[in-house]
C-alpha positions as CSV (number, residue, x, y, z in Angstrom):
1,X,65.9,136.9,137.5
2,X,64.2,139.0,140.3
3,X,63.5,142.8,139.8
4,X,67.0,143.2,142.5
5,X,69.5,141.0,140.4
6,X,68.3,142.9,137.1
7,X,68.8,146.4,139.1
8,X,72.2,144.9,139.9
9,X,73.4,144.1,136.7
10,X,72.1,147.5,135.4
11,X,74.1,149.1,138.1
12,X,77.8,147.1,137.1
13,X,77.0,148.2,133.9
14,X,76.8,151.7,134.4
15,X,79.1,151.7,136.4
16,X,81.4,149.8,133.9
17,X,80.3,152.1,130.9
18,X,81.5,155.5,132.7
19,X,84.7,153.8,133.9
20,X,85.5,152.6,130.4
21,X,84.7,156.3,128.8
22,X,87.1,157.7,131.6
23,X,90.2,155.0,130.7
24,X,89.9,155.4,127.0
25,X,90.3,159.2,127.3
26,X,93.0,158.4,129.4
27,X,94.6,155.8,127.1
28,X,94.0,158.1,124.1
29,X,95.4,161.1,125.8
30,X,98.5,159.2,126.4
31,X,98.5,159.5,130.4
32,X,100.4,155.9,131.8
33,X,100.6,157.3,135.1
34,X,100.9,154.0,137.5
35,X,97.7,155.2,139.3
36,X,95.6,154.8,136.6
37,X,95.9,151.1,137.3
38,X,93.4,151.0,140.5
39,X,90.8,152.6,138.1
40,X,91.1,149.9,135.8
41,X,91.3,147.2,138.2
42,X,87.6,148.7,138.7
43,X,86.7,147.7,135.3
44,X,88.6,144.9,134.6
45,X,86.8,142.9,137.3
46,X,83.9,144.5,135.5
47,X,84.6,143.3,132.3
48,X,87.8,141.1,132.6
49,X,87.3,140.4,128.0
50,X,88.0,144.1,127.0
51,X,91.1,143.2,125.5
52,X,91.3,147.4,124.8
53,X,92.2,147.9,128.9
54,X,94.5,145.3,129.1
55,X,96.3,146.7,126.4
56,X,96.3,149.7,128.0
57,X,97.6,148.0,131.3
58,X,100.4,146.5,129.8
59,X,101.6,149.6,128.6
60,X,101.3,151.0,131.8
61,X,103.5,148.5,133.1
62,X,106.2,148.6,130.2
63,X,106.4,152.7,130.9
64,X,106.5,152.1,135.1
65,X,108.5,148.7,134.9
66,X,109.6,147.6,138.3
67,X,109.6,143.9,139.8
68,X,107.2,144.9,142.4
69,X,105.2,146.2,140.3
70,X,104.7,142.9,138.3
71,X,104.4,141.0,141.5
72,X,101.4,143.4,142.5
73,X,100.3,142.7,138.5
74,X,100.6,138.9,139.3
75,X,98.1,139.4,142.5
76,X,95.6,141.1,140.6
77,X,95.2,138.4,137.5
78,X,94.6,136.0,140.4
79,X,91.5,138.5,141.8
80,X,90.8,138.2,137.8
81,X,91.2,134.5,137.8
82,X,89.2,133.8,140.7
83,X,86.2,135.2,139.2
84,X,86.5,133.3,136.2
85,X,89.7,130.8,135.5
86,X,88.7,131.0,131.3
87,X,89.2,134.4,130.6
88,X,91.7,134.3,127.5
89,X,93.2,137.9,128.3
90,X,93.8,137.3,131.9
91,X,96.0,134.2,130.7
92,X,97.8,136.7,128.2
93,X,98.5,139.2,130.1
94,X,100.0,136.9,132.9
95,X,102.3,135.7,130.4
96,X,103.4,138.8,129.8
97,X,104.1,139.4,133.3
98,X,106.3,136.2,133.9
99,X,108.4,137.0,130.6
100,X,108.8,140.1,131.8
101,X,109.9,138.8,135.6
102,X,112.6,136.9,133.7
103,X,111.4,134.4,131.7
104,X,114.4,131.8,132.8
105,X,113.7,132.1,136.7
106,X,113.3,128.6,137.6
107,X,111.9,130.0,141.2
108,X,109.4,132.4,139.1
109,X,108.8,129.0,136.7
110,X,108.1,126.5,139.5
111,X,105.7,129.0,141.4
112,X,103.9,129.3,138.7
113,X,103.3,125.9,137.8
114,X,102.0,125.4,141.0
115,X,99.5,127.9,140.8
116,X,98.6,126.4,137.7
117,X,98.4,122.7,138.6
118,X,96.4,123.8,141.2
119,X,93.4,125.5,139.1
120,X,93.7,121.9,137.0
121,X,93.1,120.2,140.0
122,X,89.7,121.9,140.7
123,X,88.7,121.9,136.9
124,X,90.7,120.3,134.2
125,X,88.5,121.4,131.8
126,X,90.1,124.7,131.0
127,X,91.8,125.1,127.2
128,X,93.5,128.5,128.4
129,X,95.0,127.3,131.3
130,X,96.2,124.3,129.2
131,X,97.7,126.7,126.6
132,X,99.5,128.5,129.4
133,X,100.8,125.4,131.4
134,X,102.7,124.3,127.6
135,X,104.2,128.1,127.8
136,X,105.6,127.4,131.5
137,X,106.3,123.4,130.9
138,X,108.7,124.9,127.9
139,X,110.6,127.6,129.3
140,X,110.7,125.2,132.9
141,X,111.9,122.1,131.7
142,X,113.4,122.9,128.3
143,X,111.5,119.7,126.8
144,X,108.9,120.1,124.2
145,X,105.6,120.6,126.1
146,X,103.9,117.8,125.0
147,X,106.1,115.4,127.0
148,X,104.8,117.2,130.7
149,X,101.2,117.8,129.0
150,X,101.1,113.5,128.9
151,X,102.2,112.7,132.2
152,X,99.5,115.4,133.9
153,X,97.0,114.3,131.4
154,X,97.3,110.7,132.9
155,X,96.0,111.3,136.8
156,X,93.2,114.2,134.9
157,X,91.8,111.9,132.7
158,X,91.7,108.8,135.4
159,X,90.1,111.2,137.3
160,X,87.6,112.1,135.0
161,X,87.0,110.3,132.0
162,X,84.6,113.0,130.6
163,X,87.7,115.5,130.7
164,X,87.7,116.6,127.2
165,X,90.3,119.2,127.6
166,X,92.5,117.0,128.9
167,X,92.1,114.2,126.2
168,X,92.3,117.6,123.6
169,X,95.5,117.8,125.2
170,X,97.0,114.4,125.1
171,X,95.9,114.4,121.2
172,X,98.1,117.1,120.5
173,X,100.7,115.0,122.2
174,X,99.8,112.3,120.0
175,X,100.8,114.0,117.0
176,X,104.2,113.6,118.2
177,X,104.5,110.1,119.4
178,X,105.7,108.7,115.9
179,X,109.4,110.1,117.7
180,X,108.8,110.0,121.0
181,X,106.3,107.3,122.7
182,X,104.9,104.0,120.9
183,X,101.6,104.3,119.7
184,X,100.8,100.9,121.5
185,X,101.2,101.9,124.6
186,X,99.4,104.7,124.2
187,X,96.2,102.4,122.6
188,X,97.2,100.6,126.2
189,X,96.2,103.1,128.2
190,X,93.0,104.1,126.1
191,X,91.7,100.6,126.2
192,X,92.0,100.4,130.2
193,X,90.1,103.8,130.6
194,X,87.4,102.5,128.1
195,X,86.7,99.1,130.4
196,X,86.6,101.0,133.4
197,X,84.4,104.0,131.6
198,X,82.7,102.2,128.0
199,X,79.7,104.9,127.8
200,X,82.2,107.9,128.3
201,X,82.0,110.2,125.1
202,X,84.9,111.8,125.3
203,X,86.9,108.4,125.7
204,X,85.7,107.0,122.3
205,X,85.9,110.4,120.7
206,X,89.7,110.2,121.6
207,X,90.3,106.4,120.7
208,X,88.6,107.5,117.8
209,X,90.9,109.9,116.6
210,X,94.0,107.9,117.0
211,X,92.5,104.0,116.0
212,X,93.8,102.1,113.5
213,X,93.1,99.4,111.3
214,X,94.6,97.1,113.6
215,X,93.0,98.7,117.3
216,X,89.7,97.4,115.5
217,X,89.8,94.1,117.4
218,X,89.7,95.6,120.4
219,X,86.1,97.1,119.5
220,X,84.7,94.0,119.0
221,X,86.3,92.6,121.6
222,X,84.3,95.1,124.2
223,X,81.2,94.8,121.9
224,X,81.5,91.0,123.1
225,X,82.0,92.2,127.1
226,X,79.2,94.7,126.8
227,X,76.3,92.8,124.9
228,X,75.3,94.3,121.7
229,X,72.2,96.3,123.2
230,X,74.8,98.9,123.6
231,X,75.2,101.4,120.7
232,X,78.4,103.3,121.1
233,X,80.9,100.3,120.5
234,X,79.0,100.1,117.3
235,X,78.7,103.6,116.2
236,X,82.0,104.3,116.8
237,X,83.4,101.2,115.1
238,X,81.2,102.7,112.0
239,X,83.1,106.1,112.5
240,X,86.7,104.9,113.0
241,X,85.6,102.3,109.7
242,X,84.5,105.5,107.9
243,X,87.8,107.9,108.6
244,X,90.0,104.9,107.9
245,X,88.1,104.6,104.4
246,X,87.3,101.1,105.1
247,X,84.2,100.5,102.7
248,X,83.4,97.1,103.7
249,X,84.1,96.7,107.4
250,X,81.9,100.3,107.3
251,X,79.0,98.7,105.6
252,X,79.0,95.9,107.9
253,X,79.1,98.0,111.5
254,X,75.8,100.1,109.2
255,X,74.1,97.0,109.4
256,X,74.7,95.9,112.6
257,X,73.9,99.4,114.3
258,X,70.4,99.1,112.1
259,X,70.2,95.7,114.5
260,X,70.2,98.1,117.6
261,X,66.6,98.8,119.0
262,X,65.9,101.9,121.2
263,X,64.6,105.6,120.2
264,X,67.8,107.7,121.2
265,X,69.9,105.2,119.4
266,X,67.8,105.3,116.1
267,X,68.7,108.9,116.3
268,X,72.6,108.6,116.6
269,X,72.3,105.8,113.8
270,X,70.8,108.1,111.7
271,X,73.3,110.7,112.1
272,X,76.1,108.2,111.9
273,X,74.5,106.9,108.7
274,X,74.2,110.5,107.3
């Protein structure tokens, strides 16, 4: 960093330090005056993690509750978001301000889901935001989360097939598909994305998790499509062998991945051997 940036940072953090000092006085002393807001919007785009302020904000706006002071509230987490979209407290404290705008508006809902989807859209790799949609997708639709969270998780993942939120996502609605969606389709869909994407880590990671017995025919079957010079197919086979406490089938994908020639791939043998 040059001798200006480090100046810089210096300065915010000065800056933040004496506005901090001034709010917890404030916040100790009681005083939830509505303008004490603007002075911590100040530090909050400072320091957007202090958990401590935001407390302090939402008890602000429990004291001076009015709906357009929410909808201000709702403009400023935006501000918040915009400077960084994975900021756990941000997320919380907008859920405070939509249960608190009525929590069964469908118009309140809808908007927000939009303003949602549309942070997925430019990076679906955001756990928060994931955790948030499943709030809204609940009190919108009435259905258990899991059911929206598949759908969206579809065009994410197709999108990008590194998307490891978005597979963290659709694993969590796989722990309900015993009552709710065949399993097969579900390998279905995992199969296609690993054709079109068979080096993707986060695919196999995924069809590792949910594989059975009986999806390891399919394993082989790409190991046949992609020549055995590649490693993953193997390693993978070994892991999902492994977790399924298949001794012998795991012994024989150990052997074949000691077949498997190249430097980086010694090394992930290795660590799949232990």
């Amino acid at each position: 960093k040059t001798e200006e940036q480090i100046n810089a940072i210096k300065e915010k953090s000065l800056t933040y330090l004496k506005l901090n000092k001034m709010l917890l006085e404030l916040y100790r002393g009681g005083d939830y005056d509505v303008k004490n807001l603007d002075i911590l919007n100040k530090a909050l785009m400072l320091a957007p993690l202090d958990s401590t302020l935001w407390n302090y904000r939402s008890k602000i706006l429990n004291i001076n509750f009015s709906q357009e002071l929410v909808n201000l509230e709702l403009g400023f987490t935006v501000k918040a978001l915009s400077l960084n979209p994975k900021i756990y407290t941000v997320w919380d404290y907008r859920r405070l301000l939509v249960q608190l705008l009525n929590e069964k508006n469908l118009l309140v809902l809808q908007t927000e889901m939009d303003f949602i989807n549309s942070i997925l859209k430019k990076d679906g790799r955001n756990f928060h935001c994931w955790n948030y949609r499943r709030f809204l997708a609940n009190l919108l639709t009435g259905k258990p989360a899991f059911e929206s969270d598949l759908e969206d998780t579809d065009w994410l993942i197709k999108k990008d097939f590194s998307n490891y939120s978005a597979f963290y996502q659709r694993y969590l609605c796989f722990q309900n598909f015993e009552k709710h969606t065949e399993k097969k389709t579900e390998m279905e869909f995992i199969k296609e994305c690993l054709q079109i994407a068979p080096n993707d880590e986060s695919l196999w990671t995924y069809f590792s998790l949910i594989c059975g017995k009986e999806d390891l025919q399919f394993v082989d079957e790409l190991i046949q499509t992609l020549g055995e010079d590649d490693a993953r197919p193997f390693i993978y086979k070994a892991k999902i062998c492994f977790q399924l406490g298949l001794k012998e089938e795991f012994q024989e994908a150990k052997e074949d991945l000691k077949k498997i020639k190249g430097v980086l791939q010694e090394g992930i043998v290795k660590e799949v051997l232990g």
